[in-house]
C-alpha positions as CSV (number, residue, x, y, z in Angstrom):
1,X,-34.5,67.7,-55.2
2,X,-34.8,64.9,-57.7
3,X,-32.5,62.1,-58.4
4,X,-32.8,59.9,-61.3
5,X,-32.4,56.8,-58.8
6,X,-34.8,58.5,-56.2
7,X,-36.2,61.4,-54.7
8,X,-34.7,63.4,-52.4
9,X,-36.6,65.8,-50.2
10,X,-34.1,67.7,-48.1
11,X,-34.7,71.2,-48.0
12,X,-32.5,73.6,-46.3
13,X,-35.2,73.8,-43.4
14,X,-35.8,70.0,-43.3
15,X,-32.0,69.0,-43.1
16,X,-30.5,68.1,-39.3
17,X,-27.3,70.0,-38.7
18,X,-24.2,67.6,-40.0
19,X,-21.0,67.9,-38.6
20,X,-17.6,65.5,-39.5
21,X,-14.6,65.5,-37.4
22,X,-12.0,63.6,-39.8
23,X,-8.5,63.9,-40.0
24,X,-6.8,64.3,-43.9
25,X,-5.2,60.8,-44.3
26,X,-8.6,59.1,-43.0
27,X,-9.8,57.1,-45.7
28,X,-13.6,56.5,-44.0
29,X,-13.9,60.2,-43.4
30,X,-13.5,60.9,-47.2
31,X,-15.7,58.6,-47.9
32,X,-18.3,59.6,-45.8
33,X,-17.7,63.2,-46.8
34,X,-18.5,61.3,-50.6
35,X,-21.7,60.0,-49.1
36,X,-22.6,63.4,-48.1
37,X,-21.6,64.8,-50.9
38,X,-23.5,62.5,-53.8
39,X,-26.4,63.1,-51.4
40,X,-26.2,66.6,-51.2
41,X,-26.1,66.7,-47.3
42,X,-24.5,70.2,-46.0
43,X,-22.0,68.9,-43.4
44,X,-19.6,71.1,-41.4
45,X,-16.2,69.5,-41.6
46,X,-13.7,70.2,-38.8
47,X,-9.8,68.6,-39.1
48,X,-9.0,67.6,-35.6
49,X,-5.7,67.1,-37.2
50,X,-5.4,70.7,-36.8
51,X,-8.3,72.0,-35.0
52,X,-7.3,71.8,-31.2
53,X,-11.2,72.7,-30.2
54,X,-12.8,71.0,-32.3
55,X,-10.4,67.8,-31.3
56,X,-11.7,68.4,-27.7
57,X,-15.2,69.0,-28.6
58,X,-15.0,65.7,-30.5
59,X,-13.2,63.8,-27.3
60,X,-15.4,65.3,-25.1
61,X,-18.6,63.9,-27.6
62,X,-17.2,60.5,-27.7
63,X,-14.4,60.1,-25.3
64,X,-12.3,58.7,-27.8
65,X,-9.8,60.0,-30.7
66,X,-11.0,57.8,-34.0
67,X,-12.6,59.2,-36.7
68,X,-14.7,60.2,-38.4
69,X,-16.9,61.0,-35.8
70,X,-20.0,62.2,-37.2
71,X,-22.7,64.5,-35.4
72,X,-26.5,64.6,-37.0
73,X,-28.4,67.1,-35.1
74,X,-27.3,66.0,-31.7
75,X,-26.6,62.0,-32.5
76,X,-23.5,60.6,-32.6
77,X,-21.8,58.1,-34.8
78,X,-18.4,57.0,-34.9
79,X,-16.9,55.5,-37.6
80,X,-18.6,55.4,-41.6
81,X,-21.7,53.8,-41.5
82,X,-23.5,53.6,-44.3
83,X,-27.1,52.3,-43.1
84,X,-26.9,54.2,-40.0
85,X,-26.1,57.4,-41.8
86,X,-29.1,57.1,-44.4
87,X,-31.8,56.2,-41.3
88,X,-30.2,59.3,-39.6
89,X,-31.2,61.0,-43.0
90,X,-33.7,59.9,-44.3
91,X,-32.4,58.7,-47.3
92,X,-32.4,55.2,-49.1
93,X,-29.0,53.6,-48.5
């Protein structure tokens, strides 16, 4: 895919397997779901608001309850970081 600020390559078969945990009212879960988004990352989002499984799938992945919780084919961050995200990528932050 091409983006007037930079190319993308991220192909179906290429992209890692992106999965949020974010609760509704959590401001750095939309805006990581925005990062994904103007990226075109395919994430999985589950509200652990509501989700009682995937709330203790996330616990037992972190031990913790903040969010977002992010899962990139296997690695985990917590919290919305930028940098970290785009290495985890590939992209350009």
């Amino acid at each position: 895919m091409y983006n007037s600020n930079k190319l993308i390559i991220n192909t179906m078969e290429e992209q890692k397997n992106v999965v949020i945990y974010s609760t509704p009212t959590c401001m750095y879960c939309k805006m990581a779901k925005e990062y994904f988004d103007e990226n075109s990352i395919t994430y999985t989002d589950h509200d652990v608001a509501i989700n009682e499984t995937a709330r203790k799938e996330m616990m037992d992945k972190t031990g913790q309850m903040g969010v977002p919780v992010i899962d990139i084919g296997g690695e985990v961050v917590v919290g919305f970081d930028r940098e970290k995200l785009a290495e985890m990528l590939g992209l350009n932050a």
